[in-house]
C-alpha positions as CSV (number, residue, x, y, z in Angstrom):
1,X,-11.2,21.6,9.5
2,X,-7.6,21.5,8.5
3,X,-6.4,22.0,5.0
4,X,-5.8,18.6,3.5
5,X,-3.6,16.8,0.7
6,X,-0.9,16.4,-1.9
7,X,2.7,17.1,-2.6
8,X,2.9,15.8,-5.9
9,X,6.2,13.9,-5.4
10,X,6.5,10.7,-4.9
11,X,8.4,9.5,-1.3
12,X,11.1,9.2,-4.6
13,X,12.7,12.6,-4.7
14,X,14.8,11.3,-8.0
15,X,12.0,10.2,-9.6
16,X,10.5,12.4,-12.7
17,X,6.6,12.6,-13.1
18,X,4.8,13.9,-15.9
19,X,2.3,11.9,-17.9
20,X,3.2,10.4,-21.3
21,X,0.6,7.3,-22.1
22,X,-0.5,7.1,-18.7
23,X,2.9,6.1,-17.4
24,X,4.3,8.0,-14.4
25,X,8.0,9.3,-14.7
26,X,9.4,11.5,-12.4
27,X,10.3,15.6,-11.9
28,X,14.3,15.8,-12.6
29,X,15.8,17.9,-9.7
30,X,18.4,20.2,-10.5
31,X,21.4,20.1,-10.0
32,X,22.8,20.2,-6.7
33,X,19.6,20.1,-5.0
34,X,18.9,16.4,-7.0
35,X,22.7,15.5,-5.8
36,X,22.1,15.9,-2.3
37,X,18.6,14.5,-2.4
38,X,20.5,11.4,-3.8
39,X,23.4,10.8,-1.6
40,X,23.0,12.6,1.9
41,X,22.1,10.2,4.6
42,X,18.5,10.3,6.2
43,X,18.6,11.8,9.8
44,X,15.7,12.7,12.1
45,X,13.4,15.7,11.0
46,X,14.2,18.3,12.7
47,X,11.1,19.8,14.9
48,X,12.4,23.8,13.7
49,X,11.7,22.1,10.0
50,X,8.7,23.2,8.3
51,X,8.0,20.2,5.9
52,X,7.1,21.0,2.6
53,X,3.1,19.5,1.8
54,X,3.0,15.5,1.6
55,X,0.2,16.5,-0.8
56,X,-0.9,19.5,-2.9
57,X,-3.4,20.6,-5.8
58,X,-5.2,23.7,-6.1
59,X,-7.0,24.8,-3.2
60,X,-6.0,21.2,-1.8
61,X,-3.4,21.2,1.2
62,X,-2.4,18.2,2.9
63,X,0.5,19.5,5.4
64,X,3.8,17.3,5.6
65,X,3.8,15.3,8.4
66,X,6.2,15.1,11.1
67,X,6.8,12.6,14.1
68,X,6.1,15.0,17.2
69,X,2.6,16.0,15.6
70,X,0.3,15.9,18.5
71,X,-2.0,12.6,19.3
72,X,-5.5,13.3,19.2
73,X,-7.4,12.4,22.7
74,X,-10.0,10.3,20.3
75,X,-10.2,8.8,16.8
76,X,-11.3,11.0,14.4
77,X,-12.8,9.0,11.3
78,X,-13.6,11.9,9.8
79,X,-10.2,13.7,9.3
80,X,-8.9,10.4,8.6
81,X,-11.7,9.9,5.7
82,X,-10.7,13.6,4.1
83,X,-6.8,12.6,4.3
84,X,-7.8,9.5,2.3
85,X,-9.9,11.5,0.1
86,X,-8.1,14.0,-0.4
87,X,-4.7,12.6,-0.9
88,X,-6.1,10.3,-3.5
89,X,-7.1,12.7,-5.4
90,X,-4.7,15.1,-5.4
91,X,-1.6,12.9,-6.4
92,X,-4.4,11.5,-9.1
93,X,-4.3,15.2,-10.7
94,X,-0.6,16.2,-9.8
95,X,1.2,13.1,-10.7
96,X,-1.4,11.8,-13.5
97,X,-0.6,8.2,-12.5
98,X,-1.3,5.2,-10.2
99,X,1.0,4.6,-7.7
100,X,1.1,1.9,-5.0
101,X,1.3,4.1,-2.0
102,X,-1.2,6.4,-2.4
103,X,-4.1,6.4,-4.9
104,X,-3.2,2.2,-5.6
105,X,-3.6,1.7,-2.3
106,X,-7.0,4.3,-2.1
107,X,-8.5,1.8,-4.6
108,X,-7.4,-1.9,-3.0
109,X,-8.7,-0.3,1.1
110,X,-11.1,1.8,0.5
111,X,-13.9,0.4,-1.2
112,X,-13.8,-2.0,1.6
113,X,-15.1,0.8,3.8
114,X,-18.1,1.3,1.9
115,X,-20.1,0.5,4.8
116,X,-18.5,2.7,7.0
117,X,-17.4,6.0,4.7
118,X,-20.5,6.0,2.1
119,X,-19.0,5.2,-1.6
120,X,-15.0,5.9,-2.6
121,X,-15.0,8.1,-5.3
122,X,-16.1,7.6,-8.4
123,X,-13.3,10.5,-10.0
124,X,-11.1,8.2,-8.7
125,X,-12.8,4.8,-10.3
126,X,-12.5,6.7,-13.5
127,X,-8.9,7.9,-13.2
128,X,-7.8,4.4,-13.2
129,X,-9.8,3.3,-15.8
130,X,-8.6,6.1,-17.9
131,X,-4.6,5.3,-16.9
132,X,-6.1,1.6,-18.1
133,X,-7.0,2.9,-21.5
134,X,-3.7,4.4,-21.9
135,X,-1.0,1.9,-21.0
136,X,-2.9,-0.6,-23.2
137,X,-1.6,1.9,-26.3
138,X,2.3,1.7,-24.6
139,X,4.5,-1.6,-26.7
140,X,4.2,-4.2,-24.6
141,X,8.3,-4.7,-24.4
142,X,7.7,-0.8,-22.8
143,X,5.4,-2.2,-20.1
144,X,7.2,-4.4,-18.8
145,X,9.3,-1.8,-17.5
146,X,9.8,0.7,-14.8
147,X,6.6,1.3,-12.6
148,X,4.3,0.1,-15.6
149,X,3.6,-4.0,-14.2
150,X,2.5,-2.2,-11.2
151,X,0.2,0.3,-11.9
152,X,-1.1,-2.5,-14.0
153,X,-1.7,-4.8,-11.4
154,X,-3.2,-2.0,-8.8
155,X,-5.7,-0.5,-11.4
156,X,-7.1,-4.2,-12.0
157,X,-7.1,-5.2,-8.0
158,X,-8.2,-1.4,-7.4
159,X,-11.6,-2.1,-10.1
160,X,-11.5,-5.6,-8.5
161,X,-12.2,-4.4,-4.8
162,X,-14.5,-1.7,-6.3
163,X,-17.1,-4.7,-7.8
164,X,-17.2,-6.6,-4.5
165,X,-17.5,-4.0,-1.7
166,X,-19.3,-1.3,-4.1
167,X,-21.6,-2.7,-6.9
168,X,-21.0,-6.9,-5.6
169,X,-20.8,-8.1,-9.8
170,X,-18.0,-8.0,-12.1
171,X,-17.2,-5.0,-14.1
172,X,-16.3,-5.5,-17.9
173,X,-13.5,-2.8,-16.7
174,X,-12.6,-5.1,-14.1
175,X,-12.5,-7.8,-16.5
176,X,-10.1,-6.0,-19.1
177,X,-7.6,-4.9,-16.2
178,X,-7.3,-8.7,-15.0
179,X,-6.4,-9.8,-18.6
180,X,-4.3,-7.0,-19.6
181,X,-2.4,-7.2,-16.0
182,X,-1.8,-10.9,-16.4
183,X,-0.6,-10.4,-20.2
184,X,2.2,-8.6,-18.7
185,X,2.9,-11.9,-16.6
186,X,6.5,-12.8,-16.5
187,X,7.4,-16.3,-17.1
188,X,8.0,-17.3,-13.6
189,X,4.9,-16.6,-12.4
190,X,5.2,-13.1,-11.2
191,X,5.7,-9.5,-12.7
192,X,8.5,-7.5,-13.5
193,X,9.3,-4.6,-10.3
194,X,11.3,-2.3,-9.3
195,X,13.4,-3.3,-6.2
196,X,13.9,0.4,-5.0
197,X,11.1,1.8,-3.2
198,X,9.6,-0.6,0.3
199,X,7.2,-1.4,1.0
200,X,5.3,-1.6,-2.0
201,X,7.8,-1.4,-5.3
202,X,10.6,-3.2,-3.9
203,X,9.9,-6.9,-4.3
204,X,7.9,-8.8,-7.6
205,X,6.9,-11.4,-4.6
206,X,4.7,-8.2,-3.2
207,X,3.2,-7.4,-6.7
208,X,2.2,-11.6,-7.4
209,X,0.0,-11.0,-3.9
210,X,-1.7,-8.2,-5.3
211,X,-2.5,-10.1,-8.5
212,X,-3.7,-13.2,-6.8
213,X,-5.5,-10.9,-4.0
214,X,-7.2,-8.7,-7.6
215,X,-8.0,-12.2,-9.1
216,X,-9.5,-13.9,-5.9
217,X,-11.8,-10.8,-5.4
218,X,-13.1,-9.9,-8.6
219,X,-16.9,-11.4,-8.1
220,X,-17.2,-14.6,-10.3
221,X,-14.1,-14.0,-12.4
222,X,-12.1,-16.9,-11.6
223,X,-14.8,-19.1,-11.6
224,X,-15.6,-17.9,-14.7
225,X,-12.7,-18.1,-16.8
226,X,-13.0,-20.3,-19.5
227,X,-9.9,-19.0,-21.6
228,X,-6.9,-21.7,-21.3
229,X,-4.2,-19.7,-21.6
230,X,-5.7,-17.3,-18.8
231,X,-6.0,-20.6,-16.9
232,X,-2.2,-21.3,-17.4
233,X,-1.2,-17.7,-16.0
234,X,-3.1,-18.1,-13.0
235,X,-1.6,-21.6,-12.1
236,X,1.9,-20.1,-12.5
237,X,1.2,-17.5,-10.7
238,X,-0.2,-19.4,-7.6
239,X,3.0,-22.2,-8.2
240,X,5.2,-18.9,-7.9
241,X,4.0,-17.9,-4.6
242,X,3.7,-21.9,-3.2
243,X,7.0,-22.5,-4.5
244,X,8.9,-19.3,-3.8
245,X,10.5,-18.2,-0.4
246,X,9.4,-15.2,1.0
247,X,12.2,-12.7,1.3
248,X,11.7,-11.9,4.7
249,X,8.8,-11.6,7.6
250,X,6.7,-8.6,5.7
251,X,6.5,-10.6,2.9
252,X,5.2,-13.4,4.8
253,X,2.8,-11.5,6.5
254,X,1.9,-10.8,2.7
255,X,1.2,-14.4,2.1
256,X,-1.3,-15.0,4.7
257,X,-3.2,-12.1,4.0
258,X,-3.4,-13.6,-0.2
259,X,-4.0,-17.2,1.7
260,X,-7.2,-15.4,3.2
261,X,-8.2,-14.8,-0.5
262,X,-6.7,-17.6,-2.2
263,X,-6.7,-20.7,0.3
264,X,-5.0,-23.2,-1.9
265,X,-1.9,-21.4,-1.5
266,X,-0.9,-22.6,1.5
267,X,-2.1,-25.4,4.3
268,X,-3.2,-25.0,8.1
269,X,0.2,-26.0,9.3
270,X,1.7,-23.2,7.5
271,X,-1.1,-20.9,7.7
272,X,-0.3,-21.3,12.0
273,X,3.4,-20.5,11.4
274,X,2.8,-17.5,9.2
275,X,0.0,-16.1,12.1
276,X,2.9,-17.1,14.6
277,X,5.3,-14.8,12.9
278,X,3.1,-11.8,12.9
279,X,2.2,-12.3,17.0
280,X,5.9,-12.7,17.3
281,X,6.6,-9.4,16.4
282,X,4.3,-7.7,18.3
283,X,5.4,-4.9,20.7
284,X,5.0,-4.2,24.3
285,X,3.2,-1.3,23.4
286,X,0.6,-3.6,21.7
287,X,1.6,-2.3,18.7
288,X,4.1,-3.2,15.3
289,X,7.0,-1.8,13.8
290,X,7.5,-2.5,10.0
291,X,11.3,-2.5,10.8
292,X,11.4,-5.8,13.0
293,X,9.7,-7.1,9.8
294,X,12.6,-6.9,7.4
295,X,16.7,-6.2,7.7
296,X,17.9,-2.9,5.9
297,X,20.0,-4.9,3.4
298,X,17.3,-7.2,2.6
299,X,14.5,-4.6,1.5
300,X,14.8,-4.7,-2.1
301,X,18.5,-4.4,-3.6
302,X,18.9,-3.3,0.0
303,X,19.7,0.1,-1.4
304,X,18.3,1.3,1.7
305,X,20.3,-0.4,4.4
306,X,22.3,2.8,4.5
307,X,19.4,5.4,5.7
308,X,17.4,2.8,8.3
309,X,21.0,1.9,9.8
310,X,21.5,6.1,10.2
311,X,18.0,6.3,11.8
312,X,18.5,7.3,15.8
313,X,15.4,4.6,16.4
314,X,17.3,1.9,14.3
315,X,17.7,-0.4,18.0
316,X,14.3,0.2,19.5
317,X,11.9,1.0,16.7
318,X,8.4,3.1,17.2
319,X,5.3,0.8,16.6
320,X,3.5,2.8,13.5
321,X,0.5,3.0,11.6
322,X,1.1,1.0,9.0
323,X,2.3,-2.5,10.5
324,X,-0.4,-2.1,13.6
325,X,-3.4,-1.8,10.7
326,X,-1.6,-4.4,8.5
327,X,-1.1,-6.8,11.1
328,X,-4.0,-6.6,12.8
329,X,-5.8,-6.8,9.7
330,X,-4.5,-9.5,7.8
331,X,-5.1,-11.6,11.9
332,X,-8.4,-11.0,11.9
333,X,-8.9,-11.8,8.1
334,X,-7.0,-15.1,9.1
335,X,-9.8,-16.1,11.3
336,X,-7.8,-14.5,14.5
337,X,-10.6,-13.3,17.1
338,X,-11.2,-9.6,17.8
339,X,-11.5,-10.6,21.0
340,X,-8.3,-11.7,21.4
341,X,-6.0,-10.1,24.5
342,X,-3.4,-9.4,22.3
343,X,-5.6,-7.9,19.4
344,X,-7.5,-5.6,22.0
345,X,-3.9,-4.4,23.2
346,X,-3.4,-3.3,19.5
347,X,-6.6,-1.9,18.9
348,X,-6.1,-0.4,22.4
349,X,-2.6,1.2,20.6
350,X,-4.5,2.1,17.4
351,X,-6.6,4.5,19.2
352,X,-4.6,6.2,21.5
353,X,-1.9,7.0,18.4
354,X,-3.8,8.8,15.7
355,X,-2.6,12.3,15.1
356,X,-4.2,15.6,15.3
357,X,-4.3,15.7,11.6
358,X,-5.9,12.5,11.5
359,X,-2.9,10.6,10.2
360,X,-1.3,7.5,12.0
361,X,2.3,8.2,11.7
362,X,5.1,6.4,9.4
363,X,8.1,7.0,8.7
364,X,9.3,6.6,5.3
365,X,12.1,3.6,4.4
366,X,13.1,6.0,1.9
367,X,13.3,9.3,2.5
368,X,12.5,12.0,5.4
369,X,10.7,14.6,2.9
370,X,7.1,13.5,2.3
371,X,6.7,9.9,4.7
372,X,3.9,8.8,1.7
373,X,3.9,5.3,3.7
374,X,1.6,7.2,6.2
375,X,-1.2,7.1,3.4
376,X,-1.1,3.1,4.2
377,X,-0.4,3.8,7.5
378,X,-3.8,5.9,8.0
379,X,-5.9,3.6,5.6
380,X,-4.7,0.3,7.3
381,X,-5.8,0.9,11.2
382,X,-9.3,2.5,9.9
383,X,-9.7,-1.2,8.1
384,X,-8.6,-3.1,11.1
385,X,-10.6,-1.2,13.4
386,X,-13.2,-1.7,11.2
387,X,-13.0,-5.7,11.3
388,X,-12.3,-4.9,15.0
389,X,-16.2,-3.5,15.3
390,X,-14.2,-0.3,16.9
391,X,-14.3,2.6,14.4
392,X,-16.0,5.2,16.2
393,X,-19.0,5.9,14.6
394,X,-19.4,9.8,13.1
């Protein structure tokens, strides 16, 4: 069995990380090393490159991953399940925070493999209510800042998938994350963001979905809330995504997926052109390619337009792991049949790409050095092969 998991970097190589109050900075590079990290252009990995480990902690080894890592000849759940595991775990001790792309995105897919994998893991369940505990003692001016409105919002949708797929009754944990994550509301309707790091902290539009998708699946709490104010925050938060454009074709893939969870939001007419998007995107492979989704310029500040333009694939990108499991995913969720040609031809390219590892491969928007998106990007297709009725069964 391979040696699994973290790196304890973020797919941010200028970011700091320590804990202070539960809130995630970032290790300062020195000197010239942080310089180069900063400035030189992405290029293709080389295949002579050893990769430094996406994850590590202790006697835990995920290796970096690379994009000529052998397919596997069948899908392995099981490798998959330890990467998950694994990862989560490790970045939950290295790092000491929650982060979207890795242990924020453990707690909003996995518990909806319960079924499936056996329980997620309670260590992790308590991590986040523990990083709850602590950004509640941060000023609230503080939390509105940095990566803080996230890791808000994922710790309460995390808890909130947890007490549907795991117990099936809200939490009073649950309950507390909901309210504090919605007192950090913004006025508009949405949450302060970074606009740095796609897919996940690059766009407030991405975090509102998360907050209506925590909200909508929390058992019984909407229908329960009898506090006004509350009332108000969830109104301007569904007016925010009615009223506001999406910035480009993955956030509208975004949309539909919330609409699955919170119908209101949009109507059948639009609910046909946002399921007409995804299909049109869709690759002869059978697969998708999170870089039809969106322009360089427009992920973000577009701070990244310089290092997808570089990229030798930039004309005819790979279908990955990521957009295949999101899109098909969020289809089926949107009433989309599993039995659908097109479907099957993804499902078809979900299981003839996993890697020897038991990652679906990624590559990073960001960076070349740790590809975290792959964490996604192996949690997604498990999910939509799940809702596919064609995980193989170990």
């Amino acid at each position: 069995m391979m040696r699994l998991v973290t790196a304890g970097y973020l797919d941010h190589p200028s970011r700091k990380s320590t804990m202070n109050n539960g809130r995630c900075a970032f290790a300062i590079m020195s000197g010239l090393t942080f310089l180069l990290a900063a400035i030189a252009p992405a290029t293709a990995q080389k295949k002579s490159e050893t990769p430094r480990p996406q994850y590590e902690f202790e006697k835990i080894v995920i290796p970096g991953l690379t994009a000529d890592e052998p397919v596997r000849k069948q899908v392995s759940v099981e490798l998959a399940s330890e990467y998950l595991e694994k990862g989560a775990l490790a970045w939950s001790k290295t790092r000491k925070c929650v982060t979207c792309h890795t242990n924020g995105t453990y707690m909003t897919m996995r518990p909806a493999l319960t079924p499936q994998l056996g329980k997620p893991s309670a260590d992790i369940r308590k991590f986040f209510v523990e990083t709850l505990a602590s950004l509640k003692t941060v000023d609230h001016k503080k939390m509105q800042t940095g990566t803080r409105p996230a890791q808000a919002i994922y710790i309460a949708a995390g808890l909130a998938e947890w007490d549907a797929h795991v117990t099936g009754k809200l939490s009073p944990e649950t309950d507390d994350a909901l309210r504090f994550a919605f007192g950090l509301q913004q006025e508009s309707g949405t949450w302060a963001s970074l606009d740095c790091w796609p897919p996940f902290e690059s766009s407030a539009y991405q975090e509102a979905t998360v907050a209506a998708m925590g909200s909508a699946t929390a058992p019984g709490w909407l229908k329960s809330l009898n506090d006004d104010a509350l009332k108000t925050r969830i109104e301007k938060m569904k007016t925010y995504l009615r009223t506001t454009k999406p910035p480009h074709d993955y956030a509208r893939v975004l949309l539909l997926w919330t609409a699955t969870r919170m119908p209101d939001l949009i109507d059948a007419k639009q609910k046909q052109e946002l399921i007409a998007t995804i299909w049109k995107h869709q690759r002869k492979d059978g697969g998708w390619s999170i870089r039809t989704f969106v322009k360089p310029t427009e992920w973000g500040r577009g701070n990244r337009a310089e290092k997808l333009k570089a990229e030798p694939e930039f004309a005819n990108p790979s279908s990955d792991g990521h957009q295949t499991g999101l899109a098909v995913l969020v289809l089926r969720d949107a009433g989309v049949p599993a039995n659908d040609a097109r479907i099957q031809k993804a499902v078809s390219w979900l299981k003839a790409n996993q890697r020897e590892s038991g990652r679906w491969y990624t590559r990073s928007l960001n960076t070349d050095r740790y590809h975290f998106v792959a964490y996604s990007g192996t949690i997604y297709p498990l999910v939509a092969l799940a809702k596919c009725n064609a995980l193989p069964a170990e």
